[in-house]
TIPA-766406 format. One line per 2 residues: number of its first residue (from 1); their letters; for each residue x, y, z of C-alpha. Coordinates in steps of 0.2 Angstrom, whole numbers. Layout:
NUM) A) X Y Z ~ ...
//
This chain:
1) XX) 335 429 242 ~ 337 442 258
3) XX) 333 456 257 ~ 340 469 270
5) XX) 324 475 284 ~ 323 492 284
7) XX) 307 496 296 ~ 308 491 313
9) XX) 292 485 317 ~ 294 467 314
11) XX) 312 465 323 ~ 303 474 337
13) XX) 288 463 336 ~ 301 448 338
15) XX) 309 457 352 ~ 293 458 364
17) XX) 289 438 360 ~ 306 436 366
19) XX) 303 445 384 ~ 288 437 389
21) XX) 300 422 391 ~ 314 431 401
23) XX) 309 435 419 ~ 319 447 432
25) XX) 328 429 438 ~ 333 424 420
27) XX) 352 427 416 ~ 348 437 399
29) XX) 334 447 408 ~ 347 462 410
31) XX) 354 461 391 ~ 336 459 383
33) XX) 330 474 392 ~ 345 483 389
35) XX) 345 478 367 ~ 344 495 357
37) XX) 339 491 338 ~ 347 509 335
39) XX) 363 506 343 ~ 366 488 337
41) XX) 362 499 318 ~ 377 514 325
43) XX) 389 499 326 ~ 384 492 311
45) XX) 374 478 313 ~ 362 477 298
47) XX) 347 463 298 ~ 340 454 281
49) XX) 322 444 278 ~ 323 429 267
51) XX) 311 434 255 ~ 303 416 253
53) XX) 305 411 274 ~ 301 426 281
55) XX) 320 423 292 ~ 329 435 299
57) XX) 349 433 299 ~ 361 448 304
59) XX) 376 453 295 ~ 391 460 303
61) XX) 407 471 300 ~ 423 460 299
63) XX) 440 464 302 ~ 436 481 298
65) XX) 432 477 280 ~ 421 463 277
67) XX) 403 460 280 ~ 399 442 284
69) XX) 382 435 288 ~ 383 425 305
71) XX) 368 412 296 ~ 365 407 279
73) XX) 353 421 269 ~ 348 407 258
75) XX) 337 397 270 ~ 347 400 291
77) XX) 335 385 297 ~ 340 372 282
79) XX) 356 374 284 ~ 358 372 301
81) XX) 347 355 300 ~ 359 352 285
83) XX) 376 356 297 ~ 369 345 312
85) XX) 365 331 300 ~ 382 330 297
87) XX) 391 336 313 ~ 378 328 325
89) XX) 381 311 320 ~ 378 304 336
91) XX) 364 297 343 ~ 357 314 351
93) XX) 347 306 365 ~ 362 300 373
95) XX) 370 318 375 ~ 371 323 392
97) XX) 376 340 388 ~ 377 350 372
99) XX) 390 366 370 ~ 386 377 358
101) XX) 399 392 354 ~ 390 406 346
103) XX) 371 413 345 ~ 372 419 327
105) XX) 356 421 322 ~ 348 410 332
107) XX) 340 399 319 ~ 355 386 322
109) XX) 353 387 340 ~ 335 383 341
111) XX) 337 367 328 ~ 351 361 341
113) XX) 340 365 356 ~ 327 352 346
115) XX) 338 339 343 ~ 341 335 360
117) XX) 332 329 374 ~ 321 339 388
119) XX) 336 333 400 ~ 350 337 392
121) XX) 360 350 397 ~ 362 364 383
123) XX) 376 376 386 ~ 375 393 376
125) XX) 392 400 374 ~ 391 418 367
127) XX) 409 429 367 ~ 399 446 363
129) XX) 385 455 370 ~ 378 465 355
131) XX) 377 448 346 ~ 367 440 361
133) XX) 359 458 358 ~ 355 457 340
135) XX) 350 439 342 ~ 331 444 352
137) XX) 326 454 335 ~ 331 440 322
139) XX) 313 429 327 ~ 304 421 341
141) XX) 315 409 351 ~ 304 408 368
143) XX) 308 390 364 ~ 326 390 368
145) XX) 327 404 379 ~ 314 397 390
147) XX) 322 378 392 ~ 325 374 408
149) XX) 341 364 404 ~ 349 376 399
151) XX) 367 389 405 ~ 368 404 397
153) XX) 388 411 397 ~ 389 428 388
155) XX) 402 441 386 ~ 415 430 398
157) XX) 435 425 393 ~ 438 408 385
159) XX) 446 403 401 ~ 431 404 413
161) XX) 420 397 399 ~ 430 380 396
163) XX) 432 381 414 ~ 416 377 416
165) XX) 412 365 404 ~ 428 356 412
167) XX) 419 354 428 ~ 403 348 420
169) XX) 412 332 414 ~ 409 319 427
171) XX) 419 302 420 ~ 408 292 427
173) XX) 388 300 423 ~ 394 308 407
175) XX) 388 298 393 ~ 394 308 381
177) XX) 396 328 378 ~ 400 338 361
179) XX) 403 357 355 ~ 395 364 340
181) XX) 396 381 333 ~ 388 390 317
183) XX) 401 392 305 ~ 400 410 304
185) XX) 409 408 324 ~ 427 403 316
187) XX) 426 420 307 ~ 418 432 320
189) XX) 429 422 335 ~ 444 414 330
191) XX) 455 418 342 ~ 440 415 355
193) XX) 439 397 349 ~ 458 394 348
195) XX) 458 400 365 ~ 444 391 372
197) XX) 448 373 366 ~ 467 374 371
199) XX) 459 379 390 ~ 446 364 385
201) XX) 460 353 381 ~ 473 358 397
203) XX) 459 356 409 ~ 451 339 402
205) XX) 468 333 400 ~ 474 338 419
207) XX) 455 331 424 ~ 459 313 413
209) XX) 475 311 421 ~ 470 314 441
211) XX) 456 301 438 ~ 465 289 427
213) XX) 480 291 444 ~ 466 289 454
215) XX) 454 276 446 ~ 474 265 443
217) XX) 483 268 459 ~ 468 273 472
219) XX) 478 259 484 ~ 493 265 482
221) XX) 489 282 489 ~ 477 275 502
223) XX) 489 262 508 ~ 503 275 509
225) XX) 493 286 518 ~ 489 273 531
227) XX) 507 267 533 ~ 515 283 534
229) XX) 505 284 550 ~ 517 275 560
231) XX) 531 285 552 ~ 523 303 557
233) XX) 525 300 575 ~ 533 315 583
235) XX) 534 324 568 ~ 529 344 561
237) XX) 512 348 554 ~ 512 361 539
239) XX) 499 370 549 ~ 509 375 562
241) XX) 523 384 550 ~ 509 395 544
243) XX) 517 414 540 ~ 532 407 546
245) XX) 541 416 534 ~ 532 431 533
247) XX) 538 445 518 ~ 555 436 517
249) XX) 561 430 501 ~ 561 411 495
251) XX) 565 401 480 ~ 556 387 474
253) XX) 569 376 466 ~ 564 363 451
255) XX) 572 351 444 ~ 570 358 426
257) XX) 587 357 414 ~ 589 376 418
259) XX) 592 375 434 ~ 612 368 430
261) XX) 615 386 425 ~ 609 393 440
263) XX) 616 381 452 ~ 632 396 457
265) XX) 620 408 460 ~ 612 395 471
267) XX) 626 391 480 ~ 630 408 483
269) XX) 616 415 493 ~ 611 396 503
271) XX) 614 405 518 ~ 603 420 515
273) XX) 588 415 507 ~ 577 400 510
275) XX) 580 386 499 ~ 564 376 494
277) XX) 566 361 483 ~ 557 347 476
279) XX) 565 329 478 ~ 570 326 462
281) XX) 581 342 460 ~ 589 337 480
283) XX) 604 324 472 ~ 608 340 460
285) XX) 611 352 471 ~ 618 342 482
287) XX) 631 339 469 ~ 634 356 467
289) XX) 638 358 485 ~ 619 368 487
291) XX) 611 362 504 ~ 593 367 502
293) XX) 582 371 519 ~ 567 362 514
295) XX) 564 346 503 ~ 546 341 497
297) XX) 540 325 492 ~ 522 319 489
299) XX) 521 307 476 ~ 518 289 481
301) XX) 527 277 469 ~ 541 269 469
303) XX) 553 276 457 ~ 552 291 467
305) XX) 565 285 480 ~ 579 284 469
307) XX) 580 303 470 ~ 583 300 487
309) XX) 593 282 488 ~ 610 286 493
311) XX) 605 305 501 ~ 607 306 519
313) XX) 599 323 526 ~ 609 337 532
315) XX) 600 350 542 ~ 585 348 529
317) XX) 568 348 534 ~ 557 334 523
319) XX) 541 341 518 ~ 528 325 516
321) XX) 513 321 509 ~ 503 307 521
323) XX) 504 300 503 ~ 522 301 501
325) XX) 532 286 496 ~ 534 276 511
327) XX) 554 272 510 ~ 558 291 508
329) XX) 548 296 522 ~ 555 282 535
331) XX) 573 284 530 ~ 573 302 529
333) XX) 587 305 543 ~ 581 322 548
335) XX) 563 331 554 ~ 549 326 546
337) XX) 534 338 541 ~ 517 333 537
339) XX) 504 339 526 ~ 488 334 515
341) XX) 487 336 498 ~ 467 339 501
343) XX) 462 324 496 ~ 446 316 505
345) XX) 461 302 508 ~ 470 310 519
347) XX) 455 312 530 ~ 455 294 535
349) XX) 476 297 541 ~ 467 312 555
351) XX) 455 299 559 ~ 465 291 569
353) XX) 478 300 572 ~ 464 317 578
355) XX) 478 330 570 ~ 474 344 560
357) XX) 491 344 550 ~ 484 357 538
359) XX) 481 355 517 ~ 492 363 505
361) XX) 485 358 488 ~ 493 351 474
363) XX) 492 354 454 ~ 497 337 452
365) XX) 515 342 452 ~ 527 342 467
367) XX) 531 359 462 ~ 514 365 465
369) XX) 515 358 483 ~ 531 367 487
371) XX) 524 385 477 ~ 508 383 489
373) XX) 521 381 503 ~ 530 396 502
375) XX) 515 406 499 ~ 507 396 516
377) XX) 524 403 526 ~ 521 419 518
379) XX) 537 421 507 ~ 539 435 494
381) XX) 542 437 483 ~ 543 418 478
383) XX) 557 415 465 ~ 556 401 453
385) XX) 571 393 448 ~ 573 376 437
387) XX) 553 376 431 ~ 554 375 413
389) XX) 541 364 411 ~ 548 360 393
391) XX) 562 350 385 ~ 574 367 387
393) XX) 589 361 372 ~ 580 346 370
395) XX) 582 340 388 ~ 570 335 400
397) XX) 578 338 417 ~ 595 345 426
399) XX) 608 329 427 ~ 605 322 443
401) XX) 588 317 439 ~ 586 299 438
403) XX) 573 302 423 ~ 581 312 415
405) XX) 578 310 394 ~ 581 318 380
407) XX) 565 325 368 ~ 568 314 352
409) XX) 569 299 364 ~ 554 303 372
411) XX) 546 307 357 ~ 549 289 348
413) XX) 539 282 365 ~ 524 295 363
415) XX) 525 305 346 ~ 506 312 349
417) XX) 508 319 367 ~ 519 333 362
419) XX) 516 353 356 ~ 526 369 356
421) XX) 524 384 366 ~ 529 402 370
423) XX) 548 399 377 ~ 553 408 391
425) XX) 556 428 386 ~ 542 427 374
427) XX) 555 423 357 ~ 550 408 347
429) XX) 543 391 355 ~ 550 376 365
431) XX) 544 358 363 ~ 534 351 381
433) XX) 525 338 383 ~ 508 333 387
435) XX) 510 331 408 ~ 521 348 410
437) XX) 509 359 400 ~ 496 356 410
439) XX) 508 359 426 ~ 515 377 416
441) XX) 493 379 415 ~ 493 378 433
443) XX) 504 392 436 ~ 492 402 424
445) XX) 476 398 433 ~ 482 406 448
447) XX) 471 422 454 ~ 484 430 462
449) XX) 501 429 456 ~ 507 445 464
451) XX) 526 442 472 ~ 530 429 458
453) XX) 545 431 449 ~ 552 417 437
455) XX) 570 415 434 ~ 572 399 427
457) XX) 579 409 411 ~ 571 394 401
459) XX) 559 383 394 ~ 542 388 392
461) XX) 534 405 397 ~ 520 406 410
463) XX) 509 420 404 ~ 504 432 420
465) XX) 522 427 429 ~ 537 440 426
467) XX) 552 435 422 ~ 571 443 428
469) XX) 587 436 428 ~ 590 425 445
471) XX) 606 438 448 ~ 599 454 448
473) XX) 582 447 456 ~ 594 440 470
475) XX) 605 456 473 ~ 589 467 473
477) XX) 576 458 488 ~ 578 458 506
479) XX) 592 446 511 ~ 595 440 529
481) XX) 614 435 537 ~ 610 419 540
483) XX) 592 406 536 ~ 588 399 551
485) XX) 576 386 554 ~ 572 390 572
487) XX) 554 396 570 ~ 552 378 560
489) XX) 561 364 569 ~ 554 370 586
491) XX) 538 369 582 ~ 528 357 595
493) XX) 529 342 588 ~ 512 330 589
495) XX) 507 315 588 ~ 515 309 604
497) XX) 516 291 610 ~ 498 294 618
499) XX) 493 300 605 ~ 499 284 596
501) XX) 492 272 609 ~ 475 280 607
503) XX) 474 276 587 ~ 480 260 589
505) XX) 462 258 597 ~ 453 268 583
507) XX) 462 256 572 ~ 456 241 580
509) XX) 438 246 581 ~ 440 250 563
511) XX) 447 233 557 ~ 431 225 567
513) XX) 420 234 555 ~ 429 229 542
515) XX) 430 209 548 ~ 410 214 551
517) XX) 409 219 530 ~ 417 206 525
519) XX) 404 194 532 ~ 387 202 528
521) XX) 399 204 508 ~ 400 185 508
523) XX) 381 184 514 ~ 376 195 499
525) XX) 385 186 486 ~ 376 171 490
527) XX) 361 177 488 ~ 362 186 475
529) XX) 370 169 466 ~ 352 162 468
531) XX) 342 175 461 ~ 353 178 448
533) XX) 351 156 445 ~ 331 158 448
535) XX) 331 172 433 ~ 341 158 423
537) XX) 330 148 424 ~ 314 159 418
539) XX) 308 158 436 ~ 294 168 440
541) XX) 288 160 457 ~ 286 166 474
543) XX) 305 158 477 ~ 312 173 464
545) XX) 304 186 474 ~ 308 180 491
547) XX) 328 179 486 ~ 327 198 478
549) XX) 317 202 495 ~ 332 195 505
551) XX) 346 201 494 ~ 340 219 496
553) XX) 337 217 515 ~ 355 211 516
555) XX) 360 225 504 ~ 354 239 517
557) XX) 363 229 529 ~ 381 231 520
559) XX) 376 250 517 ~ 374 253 536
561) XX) 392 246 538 ~ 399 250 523
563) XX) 394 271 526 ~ 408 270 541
565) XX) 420 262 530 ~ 418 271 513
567) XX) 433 278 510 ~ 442 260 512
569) XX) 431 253 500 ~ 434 264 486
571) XX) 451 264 488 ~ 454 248 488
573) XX) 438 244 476 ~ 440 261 463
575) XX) 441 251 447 ~ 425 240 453
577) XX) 417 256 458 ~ 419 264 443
579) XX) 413 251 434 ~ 399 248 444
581) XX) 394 266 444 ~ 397 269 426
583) XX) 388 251 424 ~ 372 260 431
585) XX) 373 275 420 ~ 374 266 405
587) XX) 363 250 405 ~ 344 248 401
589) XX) 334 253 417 ~ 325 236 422
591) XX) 326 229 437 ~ 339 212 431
593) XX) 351 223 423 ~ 352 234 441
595) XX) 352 220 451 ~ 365 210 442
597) XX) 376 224 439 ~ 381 222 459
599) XX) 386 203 457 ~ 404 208 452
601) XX) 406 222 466 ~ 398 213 481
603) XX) 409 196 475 ~ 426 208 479
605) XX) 421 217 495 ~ 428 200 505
607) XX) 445 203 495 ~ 445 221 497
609) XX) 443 219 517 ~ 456 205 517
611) XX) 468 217 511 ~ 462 233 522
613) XX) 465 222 538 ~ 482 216 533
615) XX) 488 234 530 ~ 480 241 547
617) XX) 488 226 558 ~ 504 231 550
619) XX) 503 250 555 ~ 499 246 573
621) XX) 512 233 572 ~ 523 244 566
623) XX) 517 260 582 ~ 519 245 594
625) XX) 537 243 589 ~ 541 258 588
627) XX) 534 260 606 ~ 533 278 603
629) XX) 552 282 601 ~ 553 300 601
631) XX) 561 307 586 ~ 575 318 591
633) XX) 578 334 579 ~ 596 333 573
635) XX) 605 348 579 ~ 611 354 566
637) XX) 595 359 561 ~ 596 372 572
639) XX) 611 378 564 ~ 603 382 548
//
């Protein structure tokens, strides 16, 4: 039975035990110093003593009317053993961090802190301050507060707390992670929780899908990069367009099924405001006689062209990732602008060619490249038009697309990756899918959304963007007479031919680094063959030392090489990397399992290099023939 503690004496008692732990450095040193029994008391925080444990579990004021304990009076420490018996089934040990949403009383926090190991990560998630408060006088937990392992998060938003449990989760060294939480959390936090795991899931989700892109299709974006090399001679960089555009309105135009409504409106005002689209909306305006200024493209793969097979430019001015699909960039008629997605592969694209061509960023949506446009020329207010990032009247996109679907179709193929959200105006909910939340998520993460304005007039709402009717948002900003696209298409363009002949030397060096890998590869398989056939045989003779001796001679060899070729290697070798890497984390730590664990990797080096070489001679195959050509700009550019 608890009884509720009337005297101070003892709660204060725990309080002091509780301060020798937290020094001036320690992130609760400023709440611990600052706790007030007689304030937490004023706001109606009461404590209570097991009578038979001598525990201490606080009891608070819930939605005005009820009074809740956050820990069990009946025993706070048995039932928290008896919760992470059931919840952590898990072997413990192999946790590499451990989230746990909630203080309470701190008895449930403590038993979790002992279930783990020394070097696992524990991450304390605390919502309210007084509870963190109220916590110092419920016992002595110098056990816990003192951990080294250990992030304290108190008092923030469920966004920046999942935010930084998502950029704890490293696909490779994570073993495994898990939240826990007191029960009493779902009542005092419920909306916290809802919050926070809906954040957790966006971002794990968003971080899943770039390294599953990555990990699956790391050559496609490399070897597009390098190709598109060739096709970037005499062309734009982004970082020359910089404020460009300064304090003069543009639109971002999607390819979302609202933007069909909007396409008169559109058409209307293509000579007075600048017209930014993503190449998949590019055949329907097009259709609807709308000739945007600027297209953008960035993703690499190859269904991407059909939104531009059959499309011949017209004035517009193509804005390219290195890793663009290469058929769009090298048939696209009319000036070509190049950018990075700032991705350490498009690094390898300005070693040779020695051009800054400036970073834009991406969300994983081409969209997101052409929003970080318009703010990088310094448009405003930015108008967004067609992002409905939902199946707006059960529609994924505006006719014209060449993917376009319809929900229940999409549905049939992948009935779990689907949820509904706020729809556009805030009035009921619109089905989206997995993919374009965590695009709509993007939009919501931005710090400064000032000079946004959505006029999609459907699909989902992005919470922090405002949202008008494209008419009166049109009629109301500073229009010009006439777009033109002067200050863009006469830009110095780089990448000369000398430019060109120079990389085609850096290219070559680079390929004889490469020929030189692949040798000291085929070397090291070899001899990692015969140890790993003297350790089949039980061989514990001088012969078995001398092979691993050699092995890890030629091993620091490969590593010498292998540093001025890295970005190669794990392009062309992500999914043996990974598996290498994850390999490491995961297996026993004696010296067989580590050794044999490089067989597979060191056996595909040759391959990798084979392939790396036969894309390079085709790029300086490709300058040579090109000799240069200069890339005249069409002039109707200039007309725009």
């Amino acid at each position: 039975m608890a009884r509720e503690i009337a005297a101070d004496a003892g709660l204060i008692e725990f309080w002091e035990k509780n301060r020798t732990g937290v020094n001036e450095g320690h992130p609760l040193h400023q709440v611990i110093n600052s706790s007030s029994l007689p304030t937490l008391r004023d706001i109606g925080i009461r404590f209570f003593r097991n009578t038979e444990s001598g525990e201490v579990v606080t009891q608070y004021v819930v939605d005005s009317s009820r009074r809740l304990f956050s820990e069990s009076p009946y025993g706070a420490r048995a039932a928290a053993q008896r919760q992470l018996d059931e919840e952590l089934t898990e072997d413990a040990s192999s946790l590499t961090f451990l989230v746990v949403i909630g203080v309470a009383s701190g008895h449930f926090l403590l038993e979790c802190s002992r279930r783990i190991k020394p070097e696992t990560l524990l991450i304390v998630i605390e919502p309210n301050e007084e509870t963190l408060s109220a916590f110092f006088f419920c016992g002595n937990f110098n056990e816990v507060i003192t951990r080294p392992k250990t992030i304290w998060l108190f008092g923030q938003e469920p966004n920046t707390c999942a935010d930084a449990i998502t950029s704890l989760i490293d696909p490779v060294t994570v073993k495994l992670w898990k939240i826990l939480h007191p029960g009493s959390s779902e009542d005092f936090y419920p909306k916290f929780l809802i919050d926070f795991l809906s954040r957790l899931k966006s971002g794990t989700t968003t971080q899943k899908l770039g390294f599953l892109t990555g990990l699956t299709q790391g050559e496609k974006f490399f070897s597009n990069s390098i190709l598109n090399i060739s096709n970037s001679i005499n062309s734009l960089t982004v970082s020359s367009a910089k404020d460009l555009w300064q304090g003069r309105p543009g639109v971002l135009v999607a390819a979302g099924p609202s933007l069909e409504k909007q396409l008169p409106i559109l058409r209307s005002i293509q000579d007075e405001i600048l017209l930014v689209c993503v190449g998949p909306a590019w055949k329907t305006l097009r259709a609807a006689d709308v000739r945007p200024h600027f297209v953008v493209s960035i993703d690499p793969f190859d269904p991407n062209f059909t939104h531009f097979e059959g499309l011949h430019a017209n004035g517009e001015i193509l804005l390219t990732d290195f890793c663009n699909n290469v058929r769009i960039v090298e048939t696209f008629e009319g000036i070509r602008m190049f950018c990075h997605s700032g991705d350490d592969r498009d690094t390898l694209s300005e070693h040779f060619t020695r051009i800054k061509y400036g970073s834009l960023g991406t969300g994983g949506s081409v969209a997101h490249t052409a929003f970080n446009f318009l703010r990088h020329i310094g448009a405003s207010p930015i108008i967004l038009v067609g992002q409905d990032l939902a199946y707006t009247g059960g529609i994924s996109h505006a006719r014209g697309h060449t993917g376009r679907s319809t929900l229940s179709e999409d549905k049939a193929q992948r009935p779990t990756k689907f949820r509904s959200v706020l729809a556009y105006g805030g009035i009921g909910t619109v089905e989206t899918n997995e993919q374009m939340d965590v695009y709509r998520l993007w939009y919501e993460r931005l710090q400064d959304k000032a000079g946004v304005i959505n006029c999609t007039e459907g699909g989902a709402r992005i919470q922090g963007i405002p949202e008008a009717e494209l008419l009166n948002t049109v009629e109301s900003v500073k229009r010009v007479s006439k777009v033109e696209l002067r200050r863009f298409s006469t830009l110095t363009p780089v990448f000369t031919p000398d430019e060109a002949e120079n990389a085609l030397n850096r290219i070559g060096e680079f390929c004889e680094k490469l020929r030189n890998l692949r040798v000291e590869a085929l070397k090291a398989s070899k001899l990692l063959e015969r140890v790993r056939l003297l350790w089949s045989k039980n061989d514990a003779s001088r012969d078995l030392s001398e092979a691993k001796r050699a092995f890890n001679v030629q091993a620091k060899r490969i590593e010498s090489i292998e540093s001025e070729v890295d970005l190669v290697m794990t392009s062309f070798l992500r999914v043996e990397t990974f598996s290498h890497r994850r390999a490491s984390v995961l297996s026993d730590d004696d010296e067989q399992s580590k050794l044999l664990n490089n067989v597979m990797l060191y056996e595909k080096i040759p391959e990798a290099c084979d392939r790396a070489i036969q894309l390079f001679e085709l790029v300086q195959s490709d300058i040579k023939e090109r000799g240069g050509a200069t890339r005249t700009n069409p002039s109707n550019a200039n007309d725009l």
